[in-house]
DSSP file (Angstrom, degrees, kcal/mol; ACC not computed):
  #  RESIDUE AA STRUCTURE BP1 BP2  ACC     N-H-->O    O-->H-N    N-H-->O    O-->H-N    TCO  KAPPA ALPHA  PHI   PSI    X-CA   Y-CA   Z-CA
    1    1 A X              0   0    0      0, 0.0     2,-2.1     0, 0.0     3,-0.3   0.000 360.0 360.0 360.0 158.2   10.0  -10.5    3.9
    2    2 A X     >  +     0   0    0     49,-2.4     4,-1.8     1,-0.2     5,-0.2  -0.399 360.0 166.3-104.9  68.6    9.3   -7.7    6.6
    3    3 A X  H  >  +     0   0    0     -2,-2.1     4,-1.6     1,-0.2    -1,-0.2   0.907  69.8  63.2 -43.4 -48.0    7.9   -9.8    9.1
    4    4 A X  H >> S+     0   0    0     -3,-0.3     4,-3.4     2,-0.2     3,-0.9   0.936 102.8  44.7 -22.4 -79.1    8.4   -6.9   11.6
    5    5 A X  H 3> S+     0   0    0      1,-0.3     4,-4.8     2,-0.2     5,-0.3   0.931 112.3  53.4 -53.7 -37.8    5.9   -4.3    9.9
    6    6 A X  H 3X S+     0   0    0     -4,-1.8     4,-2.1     2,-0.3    -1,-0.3   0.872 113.5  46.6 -72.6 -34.3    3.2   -7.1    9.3
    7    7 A X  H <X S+     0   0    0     -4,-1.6     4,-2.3    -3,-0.9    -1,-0.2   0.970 113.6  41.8 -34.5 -82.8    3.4   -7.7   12.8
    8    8 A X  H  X S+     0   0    0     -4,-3.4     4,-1.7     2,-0.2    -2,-0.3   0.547 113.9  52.2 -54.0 -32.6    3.3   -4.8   13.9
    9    9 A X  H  X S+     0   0    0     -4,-4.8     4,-2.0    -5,-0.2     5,-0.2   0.978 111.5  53.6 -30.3 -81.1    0.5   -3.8   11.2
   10   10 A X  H >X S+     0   0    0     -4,-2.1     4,-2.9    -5,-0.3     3,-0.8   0.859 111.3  42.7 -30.2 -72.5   -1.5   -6.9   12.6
   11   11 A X  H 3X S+     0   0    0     -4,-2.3     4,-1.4     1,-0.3     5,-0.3   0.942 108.4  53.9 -63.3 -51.9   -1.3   -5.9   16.0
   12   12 A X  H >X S+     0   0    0     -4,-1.7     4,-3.9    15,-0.3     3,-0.6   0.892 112.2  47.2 -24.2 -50.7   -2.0   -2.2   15.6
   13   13 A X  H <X>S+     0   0    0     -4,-2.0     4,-2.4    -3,-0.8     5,-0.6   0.973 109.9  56.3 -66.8 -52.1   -5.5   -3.1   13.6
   14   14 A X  H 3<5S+     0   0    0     -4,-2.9    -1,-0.3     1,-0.3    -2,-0.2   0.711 113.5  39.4 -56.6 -22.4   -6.3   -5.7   16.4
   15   15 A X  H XX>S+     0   0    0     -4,-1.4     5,-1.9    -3,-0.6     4,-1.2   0.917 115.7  50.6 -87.4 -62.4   -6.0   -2.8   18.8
   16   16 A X  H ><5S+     0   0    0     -4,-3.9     3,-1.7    -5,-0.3    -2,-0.2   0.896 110.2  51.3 -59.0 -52.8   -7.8   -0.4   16.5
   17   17 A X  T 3<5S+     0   0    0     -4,-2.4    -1,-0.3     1,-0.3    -2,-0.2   0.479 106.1  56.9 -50.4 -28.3  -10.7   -2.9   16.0
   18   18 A X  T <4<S-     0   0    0     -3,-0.8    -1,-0.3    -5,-0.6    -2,-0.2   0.655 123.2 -96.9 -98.8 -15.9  -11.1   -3.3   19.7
   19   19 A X  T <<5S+     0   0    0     -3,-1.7     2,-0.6    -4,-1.2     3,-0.2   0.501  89.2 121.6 108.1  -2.2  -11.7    0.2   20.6
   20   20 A X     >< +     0   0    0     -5,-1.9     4,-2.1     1,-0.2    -3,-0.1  -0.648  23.9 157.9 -93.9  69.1   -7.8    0.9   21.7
   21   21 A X  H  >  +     0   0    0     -2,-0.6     4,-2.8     2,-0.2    -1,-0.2   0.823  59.2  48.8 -97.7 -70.0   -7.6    3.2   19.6
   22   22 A X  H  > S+     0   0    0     -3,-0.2     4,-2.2     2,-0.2     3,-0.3   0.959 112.1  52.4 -34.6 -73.4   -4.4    5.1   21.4
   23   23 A X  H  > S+     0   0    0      1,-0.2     4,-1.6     2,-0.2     5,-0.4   0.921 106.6  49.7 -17.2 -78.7   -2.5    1.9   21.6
   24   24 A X  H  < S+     0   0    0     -4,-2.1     4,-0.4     1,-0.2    -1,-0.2   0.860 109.6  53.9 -57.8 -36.3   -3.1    1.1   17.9
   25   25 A X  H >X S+     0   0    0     -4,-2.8     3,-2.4    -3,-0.3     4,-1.4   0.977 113.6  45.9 -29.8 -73.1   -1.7    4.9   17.1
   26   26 A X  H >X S+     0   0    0     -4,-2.2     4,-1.9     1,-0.4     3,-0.6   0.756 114.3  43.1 -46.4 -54.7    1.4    4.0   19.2
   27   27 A X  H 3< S+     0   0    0     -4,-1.6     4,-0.4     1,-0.3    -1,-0.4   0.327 114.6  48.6 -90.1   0.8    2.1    0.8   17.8
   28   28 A X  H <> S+     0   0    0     -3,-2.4     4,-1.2    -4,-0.4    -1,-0.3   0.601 114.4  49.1-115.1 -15.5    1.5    1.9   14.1
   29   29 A X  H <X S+     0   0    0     -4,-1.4     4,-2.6    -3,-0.6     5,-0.2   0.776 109.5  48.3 -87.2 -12.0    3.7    4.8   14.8
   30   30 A X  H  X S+     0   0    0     -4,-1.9     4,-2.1    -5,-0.2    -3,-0.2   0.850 111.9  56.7 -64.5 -23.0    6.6    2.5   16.5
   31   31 A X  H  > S+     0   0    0     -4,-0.4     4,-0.8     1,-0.2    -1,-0.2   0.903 105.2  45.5 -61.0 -35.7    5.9    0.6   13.4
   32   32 A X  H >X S+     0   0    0     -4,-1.2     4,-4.2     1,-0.2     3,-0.7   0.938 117.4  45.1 -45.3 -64.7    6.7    3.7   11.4
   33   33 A X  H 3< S+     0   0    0     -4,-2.6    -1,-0.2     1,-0.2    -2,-0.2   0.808 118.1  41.5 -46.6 -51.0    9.9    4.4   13.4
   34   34 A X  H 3< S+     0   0    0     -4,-2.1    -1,-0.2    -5,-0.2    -2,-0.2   0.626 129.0  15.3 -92.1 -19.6   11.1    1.1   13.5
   35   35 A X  H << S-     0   0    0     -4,-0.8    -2,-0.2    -3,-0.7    -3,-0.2   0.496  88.1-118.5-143.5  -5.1   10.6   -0.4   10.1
   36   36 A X  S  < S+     0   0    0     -4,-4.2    21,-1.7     1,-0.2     2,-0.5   0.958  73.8 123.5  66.9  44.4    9.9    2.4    7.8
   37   37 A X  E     -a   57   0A   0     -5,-0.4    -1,-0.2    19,-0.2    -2,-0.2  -0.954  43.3-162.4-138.9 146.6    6.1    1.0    6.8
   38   38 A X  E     +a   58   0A   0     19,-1.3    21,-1.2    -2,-0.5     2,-0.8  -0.568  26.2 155.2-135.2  60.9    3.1    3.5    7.5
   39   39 A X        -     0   0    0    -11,-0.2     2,-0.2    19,-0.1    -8,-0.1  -0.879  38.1-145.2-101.0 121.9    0.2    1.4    7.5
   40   40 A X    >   -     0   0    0     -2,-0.8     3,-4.2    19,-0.5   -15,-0.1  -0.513  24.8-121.7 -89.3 148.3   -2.2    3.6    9.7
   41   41 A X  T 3  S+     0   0    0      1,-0.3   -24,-0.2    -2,-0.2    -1,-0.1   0.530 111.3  64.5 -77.3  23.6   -4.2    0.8   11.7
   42   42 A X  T 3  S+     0   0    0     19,-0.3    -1,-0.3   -26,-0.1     2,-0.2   0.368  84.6 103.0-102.5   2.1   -8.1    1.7   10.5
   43   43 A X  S <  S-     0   0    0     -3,-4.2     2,-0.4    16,-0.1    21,-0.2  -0.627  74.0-142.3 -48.3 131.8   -6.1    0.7    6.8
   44   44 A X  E     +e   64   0B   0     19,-6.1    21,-1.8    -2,-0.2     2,-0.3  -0.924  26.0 173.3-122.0 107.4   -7.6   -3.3    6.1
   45   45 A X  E     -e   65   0B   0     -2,-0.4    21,-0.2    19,-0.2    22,-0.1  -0.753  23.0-140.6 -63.0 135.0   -5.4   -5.7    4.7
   46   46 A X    >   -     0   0    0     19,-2.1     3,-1.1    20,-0.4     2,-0.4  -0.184  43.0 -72.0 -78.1-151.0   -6.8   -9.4    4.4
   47   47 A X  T 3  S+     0   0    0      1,-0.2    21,-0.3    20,-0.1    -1,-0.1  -0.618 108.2  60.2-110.7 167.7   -4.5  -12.1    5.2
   48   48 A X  T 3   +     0   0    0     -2,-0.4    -1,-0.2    19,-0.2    19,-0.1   0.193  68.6 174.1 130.9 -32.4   -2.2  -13.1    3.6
   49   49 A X    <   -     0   0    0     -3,-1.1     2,-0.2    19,-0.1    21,-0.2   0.130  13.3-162.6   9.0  92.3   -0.1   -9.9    3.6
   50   50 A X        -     0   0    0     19,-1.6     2,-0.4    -3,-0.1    21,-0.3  -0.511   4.6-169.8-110.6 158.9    3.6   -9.7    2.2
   51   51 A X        -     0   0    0     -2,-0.2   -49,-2.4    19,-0.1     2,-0.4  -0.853  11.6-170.0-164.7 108.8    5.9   -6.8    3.0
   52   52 A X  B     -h   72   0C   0     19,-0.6    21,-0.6    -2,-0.4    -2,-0.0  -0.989  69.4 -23.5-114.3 124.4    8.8   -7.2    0.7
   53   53 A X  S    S-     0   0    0     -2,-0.4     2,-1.6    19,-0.2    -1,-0.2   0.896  81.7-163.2  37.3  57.0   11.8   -4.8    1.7
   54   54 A X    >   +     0   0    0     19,-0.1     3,-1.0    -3,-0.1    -1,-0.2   0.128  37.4 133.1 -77.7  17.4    9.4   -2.6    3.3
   55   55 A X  T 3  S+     0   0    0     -2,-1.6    19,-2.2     1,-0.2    20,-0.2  -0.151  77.9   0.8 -71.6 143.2   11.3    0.5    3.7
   56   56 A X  T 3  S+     0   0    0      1,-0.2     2,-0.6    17,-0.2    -1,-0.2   0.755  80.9 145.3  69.1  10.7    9.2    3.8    2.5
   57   57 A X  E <   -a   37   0A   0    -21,-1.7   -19,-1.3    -3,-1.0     2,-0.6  -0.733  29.3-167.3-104.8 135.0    5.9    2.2    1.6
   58   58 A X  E     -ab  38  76A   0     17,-1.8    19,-1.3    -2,-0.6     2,-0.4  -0.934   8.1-169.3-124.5  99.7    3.2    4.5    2.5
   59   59 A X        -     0   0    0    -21,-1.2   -19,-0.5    -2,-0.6     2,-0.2  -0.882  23.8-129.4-114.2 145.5   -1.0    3.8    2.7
   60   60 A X    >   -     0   0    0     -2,-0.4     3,-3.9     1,-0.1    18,-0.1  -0.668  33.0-115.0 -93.1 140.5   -3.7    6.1    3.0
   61   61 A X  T 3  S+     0   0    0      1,-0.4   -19,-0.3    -2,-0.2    -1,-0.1  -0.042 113.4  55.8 -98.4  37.5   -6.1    5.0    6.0
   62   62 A X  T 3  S+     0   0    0    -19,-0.1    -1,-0.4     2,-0.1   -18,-0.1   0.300  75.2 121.4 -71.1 -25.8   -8.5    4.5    4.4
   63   63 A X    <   -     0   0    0     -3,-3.9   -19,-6.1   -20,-0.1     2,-0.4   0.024  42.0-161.4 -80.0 144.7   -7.0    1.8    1.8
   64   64 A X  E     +ef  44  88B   0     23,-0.8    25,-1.0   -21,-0.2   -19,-0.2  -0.925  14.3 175.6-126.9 141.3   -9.0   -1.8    1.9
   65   65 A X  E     -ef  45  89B   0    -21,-1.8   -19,-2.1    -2,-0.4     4,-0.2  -0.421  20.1-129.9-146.1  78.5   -7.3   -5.1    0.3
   66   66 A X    >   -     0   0    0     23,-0.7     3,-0.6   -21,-0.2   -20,-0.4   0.578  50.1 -46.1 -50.4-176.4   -8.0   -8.6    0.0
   67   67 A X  T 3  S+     0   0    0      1,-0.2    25,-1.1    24,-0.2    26,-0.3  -0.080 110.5   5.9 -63.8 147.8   -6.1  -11.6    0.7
   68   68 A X  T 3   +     0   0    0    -21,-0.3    -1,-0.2     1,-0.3     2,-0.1   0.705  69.2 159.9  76.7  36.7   -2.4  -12.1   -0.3
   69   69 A X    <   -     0   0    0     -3,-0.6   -19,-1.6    -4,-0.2     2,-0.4  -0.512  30.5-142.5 -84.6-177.7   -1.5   -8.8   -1.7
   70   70 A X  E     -i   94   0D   0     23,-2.8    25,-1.4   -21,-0.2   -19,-0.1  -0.989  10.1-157.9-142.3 135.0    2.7   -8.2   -1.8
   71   71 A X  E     -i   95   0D   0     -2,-0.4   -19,-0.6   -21,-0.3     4,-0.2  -0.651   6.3-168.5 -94.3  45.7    3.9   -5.0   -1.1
   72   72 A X  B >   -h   52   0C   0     23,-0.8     3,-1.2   -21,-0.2   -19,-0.2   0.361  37.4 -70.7 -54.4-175.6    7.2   -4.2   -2.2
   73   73 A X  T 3  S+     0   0    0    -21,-0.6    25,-0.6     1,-0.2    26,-0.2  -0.462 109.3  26.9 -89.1 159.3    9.3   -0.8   -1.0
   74   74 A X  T 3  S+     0   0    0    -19,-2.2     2,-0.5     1,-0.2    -1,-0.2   0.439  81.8 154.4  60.3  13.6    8.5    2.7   -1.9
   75   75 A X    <   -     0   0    0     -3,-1.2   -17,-1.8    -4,-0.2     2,-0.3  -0.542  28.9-168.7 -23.0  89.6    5.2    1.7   -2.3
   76   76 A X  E     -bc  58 100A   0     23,-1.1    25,-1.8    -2,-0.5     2,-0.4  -0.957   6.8-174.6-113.0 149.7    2.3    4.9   -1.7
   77   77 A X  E     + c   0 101A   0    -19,-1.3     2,-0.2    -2,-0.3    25,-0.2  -0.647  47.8 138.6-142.5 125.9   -1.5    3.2   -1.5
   78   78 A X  E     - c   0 102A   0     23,-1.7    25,-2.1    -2,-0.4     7,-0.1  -0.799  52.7-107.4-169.7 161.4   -3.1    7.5   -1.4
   79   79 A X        -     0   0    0     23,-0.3     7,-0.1     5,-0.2     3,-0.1   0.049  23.7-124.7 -63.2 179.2   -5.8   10.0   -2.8
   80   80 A X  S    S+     0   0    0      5,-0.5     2,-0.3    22,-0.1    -1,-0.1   0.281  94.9  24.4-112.1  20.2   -5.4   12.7   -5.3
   81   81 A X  S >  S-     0   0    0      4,-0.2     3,-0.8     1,-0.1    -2,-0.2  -0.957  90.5 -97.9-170.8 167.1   -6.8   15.4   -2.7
   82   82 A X  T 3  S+     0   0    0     -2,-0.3    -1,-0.1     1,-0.2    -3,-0.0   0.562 126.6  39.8 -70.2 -26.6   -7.1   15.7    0.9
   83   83 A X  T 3  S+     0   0    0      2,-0.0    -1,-0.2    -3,-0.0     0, 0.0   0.452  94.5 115.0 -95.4 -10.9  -10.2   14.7    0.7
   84   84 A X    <   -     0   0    0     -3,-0.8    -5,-0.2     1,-0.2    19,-0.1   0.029  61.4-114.5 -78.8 169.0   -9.9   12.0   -1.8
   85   85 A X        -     0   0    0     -7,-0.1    -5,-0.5     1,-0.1    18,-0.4  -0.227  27.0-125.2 -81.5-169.8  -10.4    8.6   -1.4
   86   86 A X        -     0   0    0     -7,-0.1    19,-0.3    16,-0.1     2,-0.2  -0.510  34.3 -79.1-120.5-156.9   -7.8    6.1   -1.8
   87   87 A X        -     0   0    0     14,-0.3   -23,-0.8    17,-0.3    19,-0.2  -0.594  35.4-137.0 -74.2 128.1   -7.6    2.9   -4.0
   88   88 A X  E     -fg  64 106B   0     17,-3.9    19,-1.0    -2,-0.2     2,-0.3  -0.895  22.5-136.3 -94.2 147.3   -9.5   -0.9   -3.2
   89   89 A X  E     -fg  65 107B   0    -25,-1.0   -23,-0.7    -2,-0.2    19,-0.1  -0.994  10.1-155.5 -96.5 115.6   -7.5   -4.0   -3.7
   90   90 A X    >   -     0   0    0     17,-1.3     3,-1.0    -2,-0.3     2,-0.7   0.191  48.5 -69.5 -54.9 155.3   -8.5   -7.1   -5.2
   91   91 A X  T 3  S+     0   0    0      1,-0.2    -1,-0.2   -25,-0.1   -24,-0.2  -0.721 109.2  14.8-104.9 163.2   -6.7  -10.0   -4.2
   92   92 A X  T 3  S+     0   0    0    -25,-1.1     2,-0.2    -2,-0.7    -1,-0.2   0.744  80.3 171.0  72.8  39.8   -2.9  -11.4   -4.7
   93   93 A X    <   -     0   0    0     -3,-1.0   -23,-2.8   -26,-0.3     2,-0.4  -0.589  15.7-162.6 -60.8 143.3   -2.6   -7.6   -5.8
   94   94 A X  E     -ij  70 112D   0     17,-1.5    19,-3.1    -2,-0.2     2,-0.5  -0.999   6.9-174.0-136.1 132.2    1.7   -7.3   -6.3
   95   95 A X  E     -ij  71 113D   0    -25,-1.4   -23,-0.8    -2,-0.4     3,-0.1  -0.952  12.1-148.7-137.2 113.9    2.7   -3.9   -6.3
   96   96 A X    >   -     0   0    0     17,-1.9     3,-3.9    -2,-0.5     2,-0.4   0.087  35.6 -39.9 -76.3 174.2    6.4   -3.3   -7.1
   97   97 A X  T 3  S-     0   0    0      1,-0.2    19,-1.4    18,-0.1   -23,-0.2  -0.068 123.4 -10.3 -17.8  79.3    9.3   -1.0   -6.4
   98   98 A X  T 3  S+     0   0    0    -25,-0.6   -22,-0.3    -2,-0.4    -1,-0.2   0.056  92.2 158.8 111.1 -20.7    8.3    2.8   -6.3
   99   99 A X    <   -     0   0    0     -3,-3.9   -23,-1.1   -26,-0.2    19,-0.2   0.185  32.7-145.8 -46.4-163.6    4.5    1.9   -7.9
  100  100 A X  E     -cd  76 118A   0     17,-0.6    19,-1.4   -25,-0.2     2,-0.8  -0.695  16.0-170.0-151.7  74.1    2.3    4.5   -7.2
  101  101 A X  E     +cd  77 119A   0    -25,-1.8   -23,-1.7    -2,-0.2   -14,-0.3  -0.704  23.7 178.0-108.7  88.5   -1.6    3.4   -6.5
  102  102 A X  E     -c   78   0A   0     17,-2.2     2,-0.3    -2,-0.8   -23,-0.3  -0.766  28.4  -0.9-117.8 165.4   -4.0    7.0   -6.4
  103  103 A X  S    S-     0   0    0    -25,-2.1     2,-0.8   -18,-0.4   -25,-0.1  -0.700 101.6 -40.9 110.7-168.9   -7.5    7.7   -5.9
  104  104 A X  S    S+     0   0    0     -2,-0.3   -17,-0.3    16,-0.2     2,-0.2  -0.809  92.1 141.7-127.0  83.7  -10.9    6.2   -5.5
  105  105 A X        -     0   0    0     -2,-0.8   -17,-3.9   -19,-0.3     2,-0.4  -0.655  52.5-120.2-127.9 173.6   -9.6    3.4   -8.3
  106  106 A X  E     -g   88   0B   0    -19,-0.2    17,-2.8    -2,-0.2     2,-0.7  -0.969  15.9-161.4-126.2 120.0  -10.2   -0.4   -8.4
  107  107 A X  E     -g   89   0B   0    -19,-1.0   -17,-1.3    -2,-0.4     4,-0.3  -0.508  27.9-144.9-107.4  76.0   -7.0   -2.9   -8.3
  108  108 A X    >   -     0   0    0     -2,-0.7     3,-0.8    16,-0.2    18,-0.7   0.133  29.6 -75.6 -66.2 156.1   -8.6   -6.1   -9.6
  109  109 A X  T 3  S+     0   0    0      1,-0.2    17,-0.9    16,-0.2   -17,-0.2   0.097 111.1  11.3 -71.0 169.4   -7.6   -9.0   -8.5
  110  110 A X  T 3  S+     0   0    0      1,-0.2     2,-0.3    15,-0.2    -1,-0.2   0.924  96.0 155.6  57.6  38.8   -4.0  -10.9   -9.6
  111  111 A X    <   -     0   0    0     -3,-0.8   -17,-1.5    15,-0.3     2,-0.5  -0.592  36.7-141.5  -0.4 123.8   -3.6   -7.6  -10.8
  112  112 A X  E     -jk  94 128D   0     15,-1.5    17,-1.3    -2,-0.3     2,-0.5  -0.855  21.1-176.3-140.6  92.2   -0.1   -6.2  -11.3
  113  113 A X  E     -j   95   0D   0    -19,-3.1   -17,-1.9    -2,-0.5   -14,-0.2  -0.761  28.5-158.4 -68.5 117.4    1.8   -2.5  -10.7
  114  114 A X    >   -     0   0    0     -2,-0.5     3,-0.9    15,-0.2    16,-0.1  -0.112  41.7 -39.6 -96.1-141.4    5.3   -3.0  -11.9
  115  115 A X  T 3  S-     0   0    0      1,-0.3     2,-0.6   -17,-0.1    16,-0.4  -0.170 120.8 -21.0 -78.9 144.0    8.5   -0.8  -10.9
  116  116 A X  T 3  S+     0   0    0    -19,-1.4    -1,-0.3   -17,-0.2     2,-0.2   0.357  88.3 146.1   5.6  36.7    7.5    3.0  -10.6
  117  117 A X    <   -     0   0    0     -3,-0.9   -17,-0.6    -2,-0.6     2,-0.4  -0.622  43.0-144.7 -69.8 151.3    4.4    2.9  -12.8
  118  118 A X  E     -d  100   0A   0     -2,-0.2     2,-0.3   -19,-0.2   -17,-0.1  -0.962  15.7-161.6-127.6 133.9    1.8    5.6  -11.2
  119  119 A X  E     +d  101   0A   0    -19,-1.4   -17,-2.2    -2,-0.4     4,-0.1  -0.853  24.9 157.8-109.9 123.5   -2.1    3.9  -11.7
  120  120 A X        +     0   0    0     -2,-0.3     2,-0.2     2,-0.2   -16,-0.2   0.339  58.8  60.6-129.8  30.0   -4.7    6.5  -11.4
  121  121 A X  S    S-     0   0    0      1,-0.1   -16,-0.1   -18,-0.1   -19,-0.0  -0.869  97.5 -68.0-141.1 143.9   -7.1    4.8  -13.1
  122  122 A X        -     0   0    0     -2,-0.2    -2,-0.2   -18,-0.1    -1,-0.1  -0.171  40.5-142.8 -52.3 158.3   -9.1    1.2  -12.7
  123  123 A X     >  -     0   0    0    -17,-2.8     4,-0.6     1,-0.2   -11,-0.1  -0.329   4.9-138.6-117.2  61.7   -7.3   -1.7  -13.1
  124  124 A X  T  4  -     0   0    0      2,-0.1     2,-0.6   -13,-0.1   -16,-0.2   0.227  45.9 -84.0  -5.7-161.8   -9.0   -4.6  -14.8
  125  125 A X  T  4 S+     0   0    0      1,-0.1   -14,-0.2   -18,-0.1   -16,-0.2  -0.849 113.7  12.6-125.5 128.0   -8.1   -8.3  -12.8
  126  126 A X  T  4 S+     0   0    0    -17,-0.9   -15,-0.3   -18,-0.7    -2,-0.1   0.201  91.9 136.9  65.3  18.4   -5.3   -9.4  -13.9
  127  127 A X     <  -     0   0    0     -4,-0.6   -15,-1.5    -3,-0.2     2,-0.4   0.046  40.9-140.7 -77.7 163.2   -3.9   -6.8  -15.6
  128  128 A X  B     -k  112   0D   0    -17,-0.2   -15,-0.2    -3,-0.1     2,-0.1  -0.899  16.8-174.9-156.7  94.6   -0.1   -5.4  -15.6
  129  129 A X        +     0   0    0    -17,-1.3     2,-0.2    -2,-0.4   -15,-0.2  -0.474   6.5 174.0 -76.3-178.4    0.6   -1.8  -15.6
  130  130 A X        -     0   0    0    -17,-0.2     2,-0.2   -12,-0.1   -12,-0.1  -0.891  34.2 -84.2-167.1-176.0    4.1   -0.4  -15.9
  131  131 A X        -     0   0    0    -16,-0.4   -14,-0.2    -2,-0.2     3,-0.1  -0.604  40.4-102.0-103.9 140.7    5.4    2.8  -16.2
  132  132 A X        -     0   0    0     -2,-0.2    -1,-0.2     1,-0.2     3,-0.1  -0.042  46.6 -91.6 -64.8 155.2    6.0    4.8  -19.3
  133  133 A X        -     0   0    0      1,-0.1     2,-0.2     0, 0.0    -1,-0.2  -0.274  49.3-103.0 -57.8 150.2    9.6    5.2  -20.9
  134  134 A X        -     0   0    0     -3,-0.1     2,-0.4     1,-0.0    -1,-0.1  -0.544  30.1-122.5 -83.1 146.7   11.5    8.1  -19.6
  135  135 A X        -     0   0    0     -2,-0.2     2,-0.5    -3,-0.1    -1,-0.0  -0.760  21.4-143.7 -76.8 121.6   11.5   11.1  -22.0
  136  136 A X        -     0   0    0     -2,-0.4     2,-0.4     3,-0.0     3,-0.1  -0.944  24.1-163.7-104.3 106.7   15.4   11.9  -22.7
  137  137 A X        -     0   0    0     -2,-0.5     3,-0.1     1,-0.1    -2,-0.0  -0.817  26.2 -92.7 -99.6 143.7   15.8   16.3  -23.1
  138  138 A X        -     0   0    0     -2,-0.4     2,-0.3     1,-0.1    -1,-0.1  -0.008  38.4-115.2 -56.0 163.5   18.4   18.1  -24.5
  139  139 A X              0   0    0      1,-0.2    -1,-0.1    -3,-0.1    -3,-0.0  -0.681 360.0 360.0 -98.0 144.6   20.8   19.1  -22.4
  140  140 A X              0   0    0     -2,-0.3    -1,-0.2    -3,-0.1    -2,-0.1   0.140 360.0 360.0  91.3 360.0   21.2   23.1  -22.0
């Protein structure tokens, strides 16, 4: 587990949440820098947090989550527009290798993304996407 980013998460939010608002920038960009995790600190995890290889995992800062989700790497939490909103998480959401979470979608909880499924759609509690089979095209 990527004790590091969660740390460093934690403390950013604690910052952001107090009104040190610079501070939490700094420390969510050291986080960036340092561990490859982009959780911008107005993002709300509960606790319980898991960071599993954390390299590449990317949340929009807006994204809200209950307790105990796990985060594996290459993770993006984002909208479908510049404007959009991003996904809520139930909890003991697990979102694997590469998923993909976008939109203003619902991840109920014990809830499941597997390996480089893309969700853009609710996800019922306790439910397990995964990602279609890859298409094979002729060559030439």
């Amino acid at each position: 587990m990527n004790w590091h980013a969660i740390r460093l998460y934690r403390l950013s939010r604690r910052l952001w949440t107090n009104d040190r608002r610079a501070a939490a920038l700094l420390v969510a960009a050291a986080n960036r820098v340092l561990t490859g995790v982009e959780i911008p600190p107005s993002a709300s995890f509960g606790p319980g947090l898991m960071i599993m290889h954390g390299s590449g995992i990317v949340v929009h800062p807006r994204t809200r989550a209950g307790r105990d989700c796990t985060i594996y790497q290459h993770v993006t939490l984002g909208s479908r527009s510049v404007e959009g909103a991003p996904p809520v998480l139930g909890d003991r959401v697990t979102l694997f290798a590469g998923a993909v979470a976008l939109g203003a979608i619902h991840l109920g909880s014990g809830s499941v993304i597997a390996a480089n499924a893309v969700v853009v759609d609710d996800l019922p509690a306790g439910a397990v996407a995964v990602a279609a089979k890859a298409t094979i095209l002729p060559h030439g």
